[in-house]
C-alpha positions in Angstrom: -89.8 217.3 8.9 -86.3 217.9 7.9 -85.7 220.9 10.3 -86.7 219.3 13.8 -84.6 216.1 12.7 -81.5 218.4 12.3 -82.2 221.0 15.4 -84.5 218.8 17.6 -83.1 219.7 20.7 -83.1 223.5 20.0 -86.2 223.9 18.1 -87.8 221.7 21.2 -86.4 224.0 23.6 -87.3 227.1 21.7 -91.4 226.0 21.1 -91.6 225.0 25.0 -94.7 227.9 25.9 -92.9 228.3 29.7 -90.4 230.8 28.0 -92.9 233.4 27.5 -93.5 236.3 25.1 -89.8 237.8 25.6 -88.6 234.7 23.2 -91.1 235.5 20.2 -88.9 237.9 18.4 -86.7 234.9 18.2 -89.6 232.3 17.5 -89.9 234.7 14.7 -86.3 234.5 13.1 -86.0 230.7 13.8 -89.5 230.6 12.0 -88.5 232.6 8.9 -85.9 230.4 8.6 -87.8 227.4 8.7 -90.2 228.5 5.9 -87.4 229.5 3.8 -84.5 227.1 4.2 -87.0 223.6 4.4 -89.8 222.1 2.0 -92.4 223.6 4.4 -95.7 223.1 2.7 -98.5 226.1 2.9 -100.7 226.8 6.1 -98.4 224.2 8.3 -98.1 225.5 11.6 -94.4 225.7 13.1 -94.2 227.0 16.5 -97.7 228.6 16.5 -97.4 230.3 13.0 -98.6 228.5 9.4 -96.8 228.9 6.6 -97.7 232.0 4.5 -96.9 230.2 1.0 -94.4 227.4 -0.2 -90.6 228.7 -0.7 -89.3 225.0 -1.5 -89.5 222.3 -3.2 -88.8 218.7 -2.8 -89.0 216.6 -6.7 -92.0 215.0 -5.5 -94.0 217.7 -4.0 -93.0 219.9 -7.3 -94.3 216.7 -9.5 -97.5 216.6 -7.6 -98.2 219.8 -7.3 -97.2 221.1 -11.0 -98.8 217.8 -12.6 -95.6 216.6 -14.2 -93.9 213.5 -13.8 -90.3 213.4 -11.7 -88.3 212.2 -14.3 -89.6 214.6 -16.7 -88.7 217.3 -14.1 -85.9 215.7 -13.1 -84.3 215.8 -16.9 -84.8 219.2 -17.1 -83.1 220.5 -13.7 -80.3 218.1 -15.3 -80.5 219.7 -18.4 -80.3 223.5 -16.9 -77.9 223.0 -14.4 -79.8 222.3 -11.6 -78.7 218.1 -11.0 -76.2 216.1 -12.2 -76.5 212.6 -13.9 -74.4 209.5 -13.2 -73.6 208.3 -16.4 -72.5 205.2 -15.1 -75.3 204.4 -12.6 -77.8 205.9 -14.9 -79.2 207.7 -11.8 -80.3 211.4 -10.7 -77.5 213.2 -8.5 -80.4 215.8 -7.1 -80.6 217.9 -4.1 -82.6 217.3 -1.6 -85.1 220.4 -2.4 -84.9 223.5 -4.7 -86.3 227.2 -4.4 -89.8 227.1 -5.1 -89.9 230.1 -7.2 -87.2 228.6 -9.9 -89.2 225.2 -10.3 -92.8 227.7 -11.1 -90.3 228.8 -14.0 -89.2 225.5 -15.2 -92.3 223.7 -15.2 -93.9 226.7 -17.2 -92.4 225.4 -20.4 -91.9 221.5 -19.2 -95.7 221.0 -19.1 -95.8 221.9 -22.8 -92.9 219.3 -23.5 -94.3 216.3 -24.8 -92.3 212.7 -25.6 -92.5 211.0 -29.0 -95.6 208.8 -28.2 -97.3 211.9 -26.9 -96.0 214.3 -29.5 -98.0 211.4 -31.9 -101.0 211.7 -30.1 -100.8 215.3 -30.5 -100.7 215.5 -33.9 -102.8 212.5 -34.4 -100.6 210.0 -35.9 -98.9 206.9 -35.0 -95.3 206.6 -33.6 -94.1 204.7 -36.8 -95.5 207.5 -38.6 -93.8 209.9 -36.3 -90.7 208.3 -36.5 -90.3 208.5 -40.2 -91.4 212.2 -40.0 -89.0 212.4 -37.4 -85.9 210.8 -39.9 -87.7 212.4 -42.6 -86.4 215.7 -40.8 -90.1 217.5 -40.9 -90.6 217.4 -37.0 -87.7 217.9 -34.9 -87.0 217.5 -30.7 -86.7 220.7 -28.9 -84.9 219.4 -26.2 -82.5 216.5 -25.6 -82.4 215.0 -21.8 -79.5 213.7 -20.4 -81.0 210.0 -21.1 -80.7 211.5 -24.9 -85.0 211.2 -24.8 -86.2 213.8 -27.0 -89.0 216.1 -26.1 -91.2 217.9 -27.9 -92.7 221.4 -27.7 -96.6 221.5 -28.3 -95.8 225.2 -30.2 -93.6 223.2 -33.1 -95.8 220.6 -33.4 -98.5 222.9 -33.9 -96.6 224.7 -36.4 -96.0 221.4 -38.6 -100.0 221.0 -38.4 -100.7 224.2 -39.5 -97.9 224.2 -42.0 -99.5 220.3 -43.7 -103.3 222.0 -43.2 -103.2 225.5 -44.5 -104.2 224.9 -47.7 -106.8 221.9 -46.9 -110.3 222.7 -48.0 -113.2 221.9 -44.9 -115.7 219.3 -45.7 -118.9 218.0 -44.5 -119.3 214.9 -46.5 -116.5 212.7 -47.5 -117.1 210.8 -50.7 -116.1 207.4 -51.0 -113.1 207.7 -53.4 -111.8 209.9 -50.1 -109.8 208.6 -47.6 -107.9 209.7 -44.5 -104.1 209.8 -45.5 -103.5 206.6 -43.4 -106.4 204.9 -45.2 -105.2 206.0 -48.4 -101.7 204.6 -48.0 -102.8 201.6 -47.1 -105.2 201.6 -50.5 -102.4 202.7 -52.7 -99.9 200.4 -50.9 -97.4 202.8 -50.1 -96.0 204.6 -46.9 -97.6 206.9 -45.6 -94.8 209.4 -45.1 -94.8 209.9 -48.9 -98.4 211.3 -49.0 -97.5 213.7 -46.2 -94.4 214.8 -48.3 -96.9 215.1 -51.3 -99.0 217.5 -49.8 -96.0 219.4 -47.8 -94.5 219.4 -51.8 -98.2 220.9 -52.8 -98.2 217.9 -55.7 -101.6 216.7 -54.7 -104.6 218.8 -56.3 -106.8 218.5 -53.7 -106.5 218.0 -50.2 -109.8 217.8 -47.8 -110.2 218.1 -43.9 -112.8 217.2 -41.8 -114.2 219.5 -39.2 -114.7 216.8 -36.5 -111.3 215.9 -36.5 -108.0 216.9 -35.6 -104.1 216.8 -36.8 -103.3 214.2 -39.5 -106.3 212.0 -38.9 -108.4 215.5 -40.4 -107.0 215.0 -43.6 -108.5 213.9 -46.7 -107.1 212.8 -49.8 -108.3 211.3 -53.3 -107.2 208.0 -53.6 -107.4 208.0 -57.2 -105.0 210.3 -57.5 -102.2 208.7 -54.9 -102.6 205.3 -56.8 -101.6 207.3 -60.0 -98.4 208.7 -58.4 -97.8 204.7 -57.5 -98.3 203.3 -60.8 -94.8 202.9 -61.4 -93.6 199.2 -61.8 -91.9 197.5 -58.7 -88.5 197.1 -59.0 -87.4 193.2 -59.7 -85.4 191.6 -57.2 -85.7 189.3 -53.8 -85.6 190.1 -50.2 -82.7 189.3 -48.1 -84.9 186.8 -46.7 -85.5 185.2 -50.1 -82.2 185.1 -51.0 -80.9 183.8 -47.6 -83.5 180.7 -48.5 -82.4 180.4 -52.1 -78.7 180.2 -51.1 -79.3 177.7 -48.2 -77.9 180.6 -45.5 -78.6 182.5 -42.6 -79.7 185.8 -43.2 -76.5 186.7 -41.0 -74.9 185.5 -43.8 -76.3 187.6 -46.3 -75.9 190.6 -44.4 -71.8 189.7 -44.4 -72.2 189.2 -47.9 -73.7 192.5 -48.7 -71.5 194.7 -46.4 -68.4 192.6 -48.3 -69.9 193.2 -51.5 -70.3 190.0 -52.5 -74.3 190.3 -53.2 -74.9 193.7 -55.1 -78.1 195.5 -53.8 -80.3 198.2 -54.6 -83.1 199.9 -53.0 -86.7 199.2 -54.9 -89.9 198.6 -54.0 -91.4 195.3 -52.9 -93.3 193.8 -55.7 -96.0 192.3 -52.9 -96.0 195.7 -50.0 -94.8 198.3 -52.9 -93.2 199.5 -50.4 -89.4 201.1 -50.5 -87.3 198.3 -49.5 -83.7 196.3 -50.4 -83.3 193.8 -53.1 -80.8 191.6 -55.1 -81.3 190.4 -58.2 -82.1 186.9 -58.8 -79.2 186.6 -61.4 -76.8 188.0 -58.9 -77.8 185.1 -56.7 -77.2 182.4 -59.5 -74.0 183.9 -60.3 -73.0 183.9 -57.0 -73.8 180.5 -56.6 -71.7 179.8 -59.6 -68.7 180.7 -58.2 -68.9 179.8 -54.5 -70.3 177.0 -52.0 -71.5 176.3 -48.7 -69.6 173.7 -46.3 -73.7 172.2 -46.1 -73.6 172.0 -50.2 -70.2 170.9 -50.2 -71.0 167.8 -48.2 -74.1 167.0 -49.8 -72.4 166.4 -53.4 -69.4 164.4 -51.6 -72.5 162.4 -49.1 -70.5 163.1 -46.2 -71.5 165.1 -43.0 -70.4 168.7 -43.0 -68.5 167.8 -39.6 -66.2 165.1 -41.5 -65.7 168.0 -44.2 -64.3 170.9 -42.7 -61.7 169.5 -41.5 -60.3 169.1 -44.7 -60.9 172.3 -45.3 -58.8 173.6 -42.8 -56.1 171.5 -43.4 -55.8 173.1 -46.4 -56.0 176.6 -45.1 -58.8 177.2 -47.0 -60.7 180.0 -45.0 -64.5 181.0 -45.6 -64.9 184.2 -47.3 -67.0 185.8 -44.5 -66.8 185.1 -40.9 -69.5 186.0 -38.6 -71.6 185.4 -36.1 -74.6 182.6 -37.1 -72.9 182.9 -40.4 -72.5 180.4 -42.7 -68.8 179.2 -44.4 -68.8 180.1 -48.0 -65.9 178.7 -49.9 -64.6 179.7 -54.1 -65.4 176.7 -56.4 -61.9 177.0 -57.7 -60.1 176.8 -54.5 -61.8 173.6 -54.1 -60.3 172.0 -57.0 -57.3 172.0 -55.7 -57.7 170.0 -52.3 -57.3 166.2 -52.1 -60.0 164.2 -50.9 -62.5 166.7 -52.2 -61.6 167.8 -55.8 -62.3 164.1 -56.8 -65.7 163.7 -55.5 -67.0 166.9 -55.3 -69.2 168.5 -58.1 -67.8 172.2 -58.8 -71.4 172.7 -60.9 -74.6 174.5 -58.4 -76.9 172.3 -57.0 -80.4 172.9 -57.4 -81.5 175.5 -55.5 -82.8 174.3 -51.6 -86.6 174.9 -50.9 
């Protein structure tokens, strides 16, 4: 133990059994301090005495004996004061132990603190679903460690249950045009987020939940009715992904060309998934085409490599009109016209589109 490492020659001395019963008064003291000042566990003996109860704590013996885990417990005494962190290390700066009583208190509330894939479990959902009612703003973290994990209180989550099944009506039998809200989604073809919101909203008329179940997977909907608030048409447009193929690009490229505004996009909903997602117009893309080219299509119409091409291009000073990382260069069609050795042999019209 710590104490007979530090004072081994005088605790030795002190426990030898030749100095008789005059030195117990002081066996007594030096013992009291023992108990009080080191992480002396209950009922050890320490010069012929046990331990009447534990008054500290190492991280580990607190972990094992309060069933929570030691980084758990180790974010908290961070986040009260307790520890520091090393934000360059990443690392705990902790004491070597801590008064026995304080860590009762903390862990009181810690074993009730749950992380996102527990706080999922809990409420009987998964963590994509979580994580969109998390953004969504309808659960929120109670605490923030110093590693900026988020924890979650058992007491709020309960609260958002009780808030999304309070006016659910119990059921025994579930017809067959009912589904659980995750089953329902994925009959409807839409997130599963917006159903929630739906019955937090009160739009749905009926909402169902089953008496062997608990949390979100209790719920019942009527499918009939969430495929009637999805009935509206799918936005038109392409993916980025589509329109990175349709335009012979990376989809690096397409992101530049987005962020520059060189693509206009808009949020819809895929016409495949229905679900919410970002699309361009397909006569955005040909318009675009119209008026610029890639270094690939540029070589193509003159049948040279692209490597014999661009320098000509940057003899000219003709800069792509994005720069990026995996991106593609994108040149104008009317800047083109204008350099030797490629205005005569290259064709300023589109080329069909590359599959």
């Amino acid at each position: 133990m710590g104490y007979s490492k530090d004072h081994k020659i005088f605790f030795d001395w002190l426990n030898r059994s030749n100095l008789g019963p005059d030195f117990e008064p002081v066996r007594h003291v030096v013992r009291n301090y023992i108990f009080q000042t080191f992480p002396i566990p209950k009922d050890e003996v320490v010069m012929g005495a046990s331990c009447p109860r534990r008054y500290r704590h190492t991280l580990a013996s607190a972990a094992c004996e309060y069933r929570v885990t030691k980084s758990k417990l180790a974010d908290r005494l961070i986040e009260l004061g307790f520890a520091a962190f090393d934000g360059t290390t990443r690392k705990h700066l902790l004491p070597y132990h801590y008064d026995a009583d304080v860590l009762a208190a903390v862990t009181t509330d810690l074993k009730d603190m749950l992380d996102a894939k527990q706080a999922a479990r809990h409420i009987g959902s998964s963590e994509t679903a979580f994580a969109q009612l998390l953004r969504r703003g309808h659960v929120r973290p109670d605490i923030k460690t110093c590693k900026a994990a988020k924890r979650y209180s058992k007491l709020s989550l309960d609260k958002f249950l009780n808030k999304l099944t309070k006016c659910a009506v119990p059921m025994d039998e579930c017809p067959s045009h009912y589904k659980t809200i995750s089953r329902a989604a994925l009959n409807a073809k839409c997130p599963m987020i917006v159903i929630i919101e739906k019955i937090l909203a009160g739009d749905l008329n009926f909402v169902g939940r089953l008496p062997e179940r608990r949390g979100l997977g209790a719920l019942v909907v009527d499918c009939r009715e969430i495929r009637n608030f999805e009935t509206e048409a799918p936005t038109t447009g392409v993916t980025r992904q589509d329109a990175a193929r349709m335009l012979g690009v990376t989809q690096s490229t397409i992101k530049l060309l987005i962020r520059d505004g060189y693509l206009p996009v808009k949020l819809g909903r895929n016409s495949v998934t229905r679900h919410p997602s970002s699309l361009i117009e397909e006569d955005d893309i040909e318009r675009f085409r119209e008026q610029f080219a890639t270094l690939g299509e540029i070589a193509r119409s003159l049948g040279k490599h692209p490597t014999s091409v661009h320098p000509l291009l940057k003899a000219a000073n003709l800069t792509p009109i994005v720069t990026g990382p995996r991106a593609n260069h994108v040149f104008r069609r009317s800047d083109l016209a204008t350099i030797s050795g490629i205005a005569t042999g290259f064709d300023n019209r589109p080329s069909s589109q590359p599959t």
